[in-house]
C-alpha positions in Angstrom: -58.3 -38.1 -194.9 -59.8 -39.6 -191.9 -58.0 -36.4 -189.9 -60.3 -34.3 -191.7 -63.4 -36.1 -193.3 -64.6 -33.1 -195.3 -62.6 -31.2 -197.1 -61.7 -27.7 -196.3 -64.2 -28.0 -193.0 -62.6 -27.7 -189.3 -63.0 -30.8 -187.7 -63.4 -31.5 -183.9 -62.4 -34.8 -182.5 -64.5 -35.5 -179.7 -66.2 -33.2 -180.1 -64.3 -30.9 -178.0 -61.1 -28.3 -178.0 -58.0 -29.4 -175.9 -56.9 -26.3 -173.7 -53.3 -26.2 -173.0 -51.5 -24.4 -170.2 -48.3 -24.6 -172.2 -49.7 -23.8 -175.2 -51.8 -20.3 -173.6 -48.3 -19.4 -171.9 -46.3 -19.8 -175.4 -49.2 -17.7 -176.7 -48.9 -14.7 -174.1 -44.9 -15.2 -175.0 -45.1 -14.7 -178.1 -47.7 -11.3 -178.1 -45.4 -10.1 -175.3 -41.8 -10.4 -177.4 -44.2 -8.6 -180.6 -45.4 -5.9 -177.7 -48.9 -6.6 -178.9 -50.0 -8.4 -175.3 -52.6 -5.2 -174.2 -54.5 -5.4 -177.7 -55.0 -9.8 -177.6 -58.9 -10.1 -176.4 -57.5 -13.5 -174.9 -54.7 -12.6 -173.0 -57.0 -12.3 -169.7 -58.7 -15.5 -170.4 -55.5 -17.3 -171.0 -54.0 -15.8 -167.8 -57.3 -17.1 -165.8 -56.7 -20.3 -167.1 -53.0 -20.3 -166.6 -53.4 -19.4 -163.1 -56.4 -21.7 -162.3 -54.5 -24.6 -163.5 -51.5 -23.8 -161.1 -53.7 -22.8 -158.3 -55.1 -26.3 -158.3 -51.7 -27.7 -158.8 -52.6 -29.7 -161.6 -48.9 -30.1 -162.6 -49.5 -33.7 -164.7 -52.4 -31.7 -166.7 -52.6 -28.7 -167.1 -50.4 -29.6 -170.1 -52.3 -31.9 -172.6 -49.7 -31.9 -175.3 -46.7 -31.7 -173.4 -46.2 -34.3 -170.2 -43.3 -33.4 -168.2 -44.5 -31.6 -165.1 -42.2 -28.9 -165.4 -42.5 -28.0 -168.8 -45.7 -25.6 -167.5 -42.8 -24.0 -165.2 -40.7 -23.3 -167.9 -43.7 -22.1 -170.4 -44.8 -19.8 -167.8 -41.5 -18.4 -166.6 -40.9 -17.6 -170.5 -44.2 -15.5 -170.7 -43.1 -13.7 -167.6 -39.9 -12.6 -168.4 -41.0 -11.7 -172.1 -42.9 -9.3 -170.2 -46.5 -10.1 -169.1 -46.3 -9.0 -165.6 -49.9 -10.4 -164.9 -48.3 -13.9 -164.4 -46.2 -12.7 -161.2 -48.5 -14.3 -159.2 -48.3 -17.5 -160.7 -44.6 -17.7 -160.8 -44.5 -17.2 -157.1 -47.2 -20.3 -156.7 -44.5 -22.5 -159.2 -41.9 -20.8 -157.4 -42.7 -22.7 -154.3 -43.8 -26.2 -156.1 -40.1 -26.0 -157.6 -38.4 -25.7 -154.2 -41.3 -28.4 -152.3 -40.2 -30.4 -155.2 -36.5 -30.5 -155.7 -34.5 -33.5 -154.8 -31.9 -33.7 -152.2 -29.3 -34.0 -155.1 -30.6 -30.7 -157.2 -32.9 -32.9 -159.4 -36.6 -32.9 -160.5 -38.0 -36.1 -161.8 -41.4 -36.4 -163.5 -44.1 -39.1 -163.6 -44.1 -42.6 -164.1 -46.6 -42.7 -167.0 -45.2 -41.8 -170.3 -41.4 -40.1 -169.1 -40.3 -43.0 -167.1 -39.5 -41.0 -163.9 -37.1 -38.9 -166.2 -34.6 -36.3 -164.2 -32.3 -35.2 -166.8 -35.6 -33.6 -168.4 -37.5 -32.7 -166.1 -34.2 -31.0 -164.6 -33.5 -29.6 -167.5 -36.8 -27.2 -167.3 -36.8 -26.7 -163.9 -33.4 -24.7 -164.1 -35.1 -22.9 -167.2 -37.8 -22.0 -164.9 -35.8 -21.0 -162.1 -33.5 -18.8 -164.5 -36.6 -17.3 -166.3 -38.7 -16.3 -163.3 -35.1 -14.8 -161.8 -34.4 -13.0 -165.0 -38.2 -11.2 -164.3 -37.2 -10.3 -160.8 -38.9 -13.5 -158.9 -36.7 -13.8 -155.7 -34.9 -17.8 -156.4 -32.8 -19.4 -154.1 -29.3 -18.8 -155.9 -28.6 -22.5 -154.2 -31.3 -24.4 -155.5 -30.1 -23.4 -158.6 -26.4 -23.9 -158.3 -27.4 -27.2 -157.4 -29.0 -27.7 -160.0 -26.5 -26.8 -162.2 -24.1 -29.1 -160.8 -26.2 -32.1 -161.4 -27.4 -31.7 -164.9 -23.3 -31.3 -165.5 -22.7 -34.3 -164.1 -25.4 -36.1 -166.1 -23.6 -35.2 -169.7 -22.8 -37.7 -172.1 -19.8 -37.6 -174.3 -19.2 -39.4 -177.7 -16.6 -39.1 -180.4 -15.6 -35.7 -178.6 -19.1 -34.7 -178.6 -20.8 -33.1 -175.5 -24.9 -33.9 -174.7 -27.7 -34.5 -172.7 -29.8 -38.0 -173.4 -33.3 -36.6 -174.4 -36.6 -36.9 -172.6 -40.4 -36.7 -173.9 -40.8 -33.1 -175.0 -44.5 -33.6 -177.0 -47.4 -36.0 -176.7 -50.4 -36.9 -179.1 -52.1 -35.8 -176.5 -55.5 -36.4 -174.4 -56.0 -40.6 -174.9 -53.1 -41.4 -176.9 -50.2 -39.4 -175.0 -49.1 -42.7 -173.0 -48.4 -44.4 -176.3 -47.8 -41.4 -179.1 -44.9 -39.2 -178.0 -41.7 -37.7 -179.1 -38.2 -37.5 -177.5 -35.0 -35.5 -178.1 -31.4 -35.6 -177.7 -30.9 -32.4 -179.5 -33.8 -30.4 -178.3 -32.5 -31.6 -174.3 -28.9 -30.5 -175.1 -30.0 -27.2 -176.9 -32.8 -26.7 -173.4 -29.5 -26.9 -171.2 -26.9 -25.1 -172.9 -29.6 -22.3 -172.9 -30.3 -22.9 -169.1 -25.8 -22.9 -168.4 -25.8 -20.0 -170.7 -28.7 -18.1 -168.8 -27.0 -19.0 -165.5 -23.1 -17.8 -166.4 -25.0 -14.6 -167.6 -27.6 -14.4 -164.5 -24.6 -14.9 -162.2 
């Protein structure tokens, strides 16, 4: 296929490796929950990158597969609470972009480009974040969250007795094509905040 022109051989499209913030904190996630985090030979250089990337607040970037803002937030909070206490640091810098960036009426709303100035999920993450870096023992503002809360229940839809959330851009074709190539979600946005009002009822 034009994908991979030779059979059976890796191939690089130009000529370079995407690096993913997302996709190093699903990573650390992942050997955390398996408790096999001290033995990875990458987990320092994934939390280098990790933390470089929020450091320099590259919140639109840092991400290449995955465009909402927040969605590094909620990756990272994740890895945290599975366990990899190396990321403290980093929560507490997302920490303080999450309450700098929080509207007056609880939301979070992403970029122009590509999510349309989405809230419900960018929101949606956010409250994941918040709840995650919480559950590791990350001091969040109880109101910022209860806020929050009250504004991604007022943003739920209902139909034929159903309950759910309209969905927002989740995953991208990444690096040149993730303006035109990307994928979006009722279910996966509905399943994201019943997780986040389940975390919260148990959290508080």
């Amino acid at each position: 296929s034009i994908c991979y022109p030779t059979p059976y051989q890796p191939y690089m499209p130009y000529g370079t490796n995407d690096l993913d913030a997302v996709v190093n904190a699903n990573v650390l996630t992942y050997l955390a929950k398996k408790g096999e985090l001290t033995q990875s030979r990458g987990r320092v250089g994934a939390k280098n990158f990790i933390e470089h990337q929020a450091k320099m607040q590259r919140w639109r970037r840092a991400a290449t597969y995955y465009p909402n803002r927040y969605h590094f937030h909620y990756a990272v909070a994740k890895a945290l609470a599975a366990g990899d206490s190396s990321l403290r640091p980093t929560a507490e810098v997302m920490l303080s972009h999450l309450v700098a960036s929080q509207r007056d009426n609880g939301s979070f709303r992403s970029r122009r480009k590509v999510n349309h100035r989405d809230v419900v999920q960018s929101s949606a993450y956010a409250l994941l974040a918040m709840l995650y870096f919480k559950e590791a023992g990350v001091d969040v503002p109880k109101e910022k969250i209860r806020l929050l809360v009250q504004f991604l229940s007022r943003q739920k839809q209902q139909e034929k007795g159903q309950i759910y959330w309209k969905g927002g851009v989740f995953f991208s074709g990444g690096t040149v094509v993730r303006n035109v190539l990307y994928f979006t979600s009722d279910a996966y946005t509905t399943a994201l905040i019943a997780l986040g009002l389940q975390k919260f009822l148990q959290l508080y």
